[in-house]
C-alpha positions as CSV (number, residue, x, y, z in Angstrom):
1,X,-28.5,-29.1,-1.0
2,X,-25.3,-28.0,-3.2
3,X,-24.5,-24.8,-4.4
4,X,-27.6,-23.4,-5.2
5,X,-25.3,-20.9,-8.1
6,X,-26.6,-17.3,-6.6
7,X,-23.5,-16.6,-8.3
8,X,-23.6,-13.8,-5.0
9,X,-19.6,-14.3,-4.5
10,X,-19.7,-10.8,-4.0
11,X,-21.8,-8.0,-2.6
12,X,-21.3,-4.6,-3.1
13,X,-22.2,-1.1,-1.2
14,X,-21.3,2.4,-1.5
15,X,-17.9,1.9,0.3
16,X,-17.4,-2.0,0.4
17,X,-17.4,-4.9,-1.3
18,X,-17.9,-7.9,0.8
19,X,-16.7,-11.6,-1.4
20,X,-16.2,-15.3,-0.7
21,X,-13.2,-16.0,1.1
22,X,-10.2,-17.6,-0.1
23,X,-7.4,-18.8,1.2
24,X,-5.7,-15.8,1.2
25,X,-7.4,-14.6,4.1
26,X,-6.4,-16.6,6.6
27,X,-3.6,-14.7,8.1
28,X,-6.8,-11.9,8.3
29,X,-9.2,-14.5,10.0
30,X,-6.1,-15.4,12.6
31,X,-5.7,-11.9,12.7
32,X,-8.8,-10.6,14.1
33,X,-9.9,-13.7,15.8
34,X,-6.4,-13.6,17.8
35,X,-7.4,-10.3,18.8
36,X,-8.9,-9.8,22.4
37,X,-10.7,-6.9,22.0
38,X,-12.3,-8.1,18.6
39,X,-13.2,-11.3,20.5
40,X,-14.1,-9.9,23.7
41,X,-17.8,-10.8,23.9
42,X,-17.4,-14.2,22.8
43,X,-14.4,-15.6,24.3
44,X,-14.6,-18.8,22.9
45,X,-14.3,-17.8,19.3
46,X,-10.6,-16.7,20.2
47,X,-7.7,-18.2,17.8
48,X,-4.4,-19.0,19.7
49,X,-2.1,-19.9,16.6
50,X,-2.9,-20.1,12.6
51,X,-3.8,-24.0,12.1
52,X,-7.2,-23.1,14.1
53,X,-7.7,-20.0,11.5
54,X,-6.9,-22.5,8.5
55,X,-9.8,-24.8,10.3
56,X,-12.0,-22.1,10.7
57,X,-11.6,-20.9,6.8
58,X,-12.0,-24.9,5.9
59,X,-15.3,-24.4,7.8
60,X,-16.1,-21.4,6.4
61,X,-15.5,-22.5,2.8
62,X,-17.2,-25.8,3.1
63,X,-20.3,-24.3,4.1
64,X,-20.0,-22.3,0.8
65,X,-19.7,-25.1,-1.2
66,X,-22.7,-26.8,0.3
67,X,-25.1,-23.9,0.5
68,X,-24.0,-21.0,-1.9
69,X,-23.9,-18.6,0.4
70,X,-21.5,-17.6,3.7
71,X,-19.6,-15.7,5.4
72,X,-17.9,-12.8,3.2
73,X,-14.5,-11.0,3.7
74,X,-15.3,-6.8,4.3
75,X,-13.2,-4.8,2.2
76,X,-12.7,-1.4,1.8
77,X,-10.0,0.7,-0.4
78,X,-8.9,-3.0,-1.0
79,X,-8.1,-3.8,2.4
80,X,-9.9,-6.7,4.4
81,X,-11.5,-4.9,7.4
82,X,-13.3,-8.1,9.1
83,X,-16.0,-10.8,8.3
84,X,-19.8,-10.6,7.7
85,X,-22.3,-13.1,6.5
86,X,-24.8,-16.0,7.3
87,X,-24.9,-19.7,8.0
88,X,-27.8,-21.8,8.6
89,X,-27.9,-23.2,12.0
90,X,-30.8,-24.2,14.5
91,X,-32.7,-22.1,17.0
92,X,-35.6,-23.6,18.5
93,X,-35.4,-26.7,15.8
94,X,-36.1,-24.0,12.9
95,X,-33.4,-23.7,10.6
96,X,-32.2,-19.9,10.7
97,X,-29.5,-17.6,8.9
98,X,-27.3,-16.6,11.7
99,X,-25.6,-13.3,11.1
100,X,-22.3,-12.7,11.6
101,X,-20.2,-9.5,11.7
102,X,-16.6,-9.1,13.3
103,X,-14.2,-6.5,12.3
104,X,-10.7,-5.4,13.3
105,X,-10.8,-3.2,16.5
106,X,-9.2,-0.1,13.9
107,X,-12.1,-0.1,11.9
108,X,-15.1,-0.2,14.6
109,X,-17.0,3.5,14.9
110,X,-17.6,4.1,11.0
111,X,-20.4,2.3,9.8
112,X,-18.8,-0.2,8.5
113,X,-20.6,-3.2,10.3
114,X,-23.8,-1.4,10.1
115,X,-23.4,-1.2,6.0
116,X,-21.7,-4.9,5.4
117,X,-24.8,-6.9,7.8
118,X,-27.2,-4.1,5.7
119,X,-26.3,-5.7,2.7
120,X,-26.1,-9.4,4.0
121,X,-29.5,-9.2,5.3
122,X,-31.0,-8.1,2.1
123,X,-29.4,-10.6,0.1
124,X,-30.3,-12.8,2.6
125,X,-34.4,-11.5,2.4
126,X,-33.8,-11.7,-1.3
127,X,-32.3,-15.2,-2.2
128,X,-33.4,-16.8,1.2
129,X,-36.8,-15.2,2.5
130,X,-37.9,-18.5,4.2
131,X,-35.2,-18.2,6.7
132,X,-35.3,-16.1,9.4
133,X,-32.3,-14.3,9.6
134,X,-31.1,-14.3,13.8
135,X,-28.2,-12.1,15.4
136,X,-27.4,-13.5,18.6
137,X,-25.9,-10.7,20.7
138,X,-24.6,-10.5,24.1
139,X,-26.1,-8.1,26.4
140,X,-23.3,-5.8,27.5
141,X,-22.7,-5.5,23.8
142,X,-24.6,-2.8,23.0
143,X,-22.6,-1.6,19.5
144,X,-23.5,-5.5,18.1
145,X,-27.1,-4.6,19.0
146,X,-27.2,-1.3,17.6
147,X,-25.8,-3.0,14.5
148,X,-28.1,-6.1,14.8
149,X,-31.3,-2.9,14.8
150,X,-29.9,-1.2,12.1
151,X,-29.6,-3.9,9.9
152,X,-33.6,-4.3,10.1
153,X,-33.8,-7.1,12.7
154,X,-35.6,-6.4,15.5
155,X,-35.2,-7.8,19.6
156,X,-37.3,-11.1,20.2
157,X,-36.8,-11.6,24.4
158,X,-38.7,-15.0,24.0
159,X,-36.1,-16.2,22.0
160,X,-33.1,-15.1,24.2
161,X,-30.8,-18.4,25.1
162,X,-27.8,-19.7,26.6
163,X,-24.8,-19.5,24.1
164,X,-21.1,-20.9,24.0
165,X,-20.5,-17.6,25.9
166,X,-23.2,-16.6,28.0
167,X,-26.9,-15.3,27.6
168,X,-27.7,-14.6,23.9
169,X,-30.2,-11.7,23.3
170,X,-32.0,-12.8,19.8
171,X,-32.7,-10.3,17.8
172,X,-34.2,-11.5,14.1
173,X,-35.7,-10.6,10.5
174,X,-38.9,-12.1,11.6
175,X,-39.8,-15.7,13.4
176,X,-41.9,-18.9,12.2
């Protein structure tokens, strides 16, 4: 597929700009994915040491290169607050834009996920509108799925599956 040039490196909102990562960020992706509480309801995203945050970004960034599009560093005040974006994986043998959203623990409670997957998901119905876009939440995690709502998806039970970490509720855009 290739870089489709979106030229979307960056996305903007009233408080936040979200943009590609570089390598840079690393020792923020080790950060927060070290962190227990940020990775609490998926367990098995948890980084123990920085080589498997310097993998991750690698993943991240190839991705990018490939489809034009990713996962985004949160900023705000020009300080990196988390991750948000989309990838294309499979559900059901569609191809889907999963959305992603994890922030450091200090900045939970202010919008701030609710604003970043806001503006991924309309880019995402603008420059990709025949992918559904899917958040794949864990029941007990009820801020995710308020998030997942306010971002415009809404809850699709038949689509609920087994994940890495447990049952995944499926929340999307809009389904095949």
């Amino acid at each position: 597929m290739g870089n489709r040039g979106f030229g979307n490196e960056e996305l903007t909102t009233a408080r936040l700009s979200l943009r590609r990562p570089t390598p840079a960020d690393i020792d923020l992706i080790y950060g927060i994915h070290s962190d227990p509480r940020a990775c609490a309801h998926n367990p098995a995203d948890m980084l123990s040491n920085r080589a498997e945050a310097e993998d991750l970004y690698q993943r991240w960034d190839e991705h990018w290169q490939r489809q034009g599009f990713g996962y985004w560093v949160v900023h705000a005040d020009r300080k990196g607050l988390g991750f948000c974006g989309i990838k294309i994986m499979k559900l059901r043998h569609h191809e889907i834009l999963n959305l992603f959203y994890r922030l450091d623990p200090s900045a939970w409670g202010d919008g701030v996920a609710t604003e970043a997957a806001t503006a991924v998901v309309g880019w995402a119905t603008a420059h990709r509108p025949d992918y559904p876009v899917i958040a794949r939440v864990r029941p007990e995690n009820t801020a995710s799925q308020r998030v997942a709502a306010r971002a415009g998806l809404h809850r699709a039970e038949h689509l609920d599956s087994q994940g890495e970490d447990g049952l995944d509720w499926i929340f999307t855009s809009h389904w095949p």
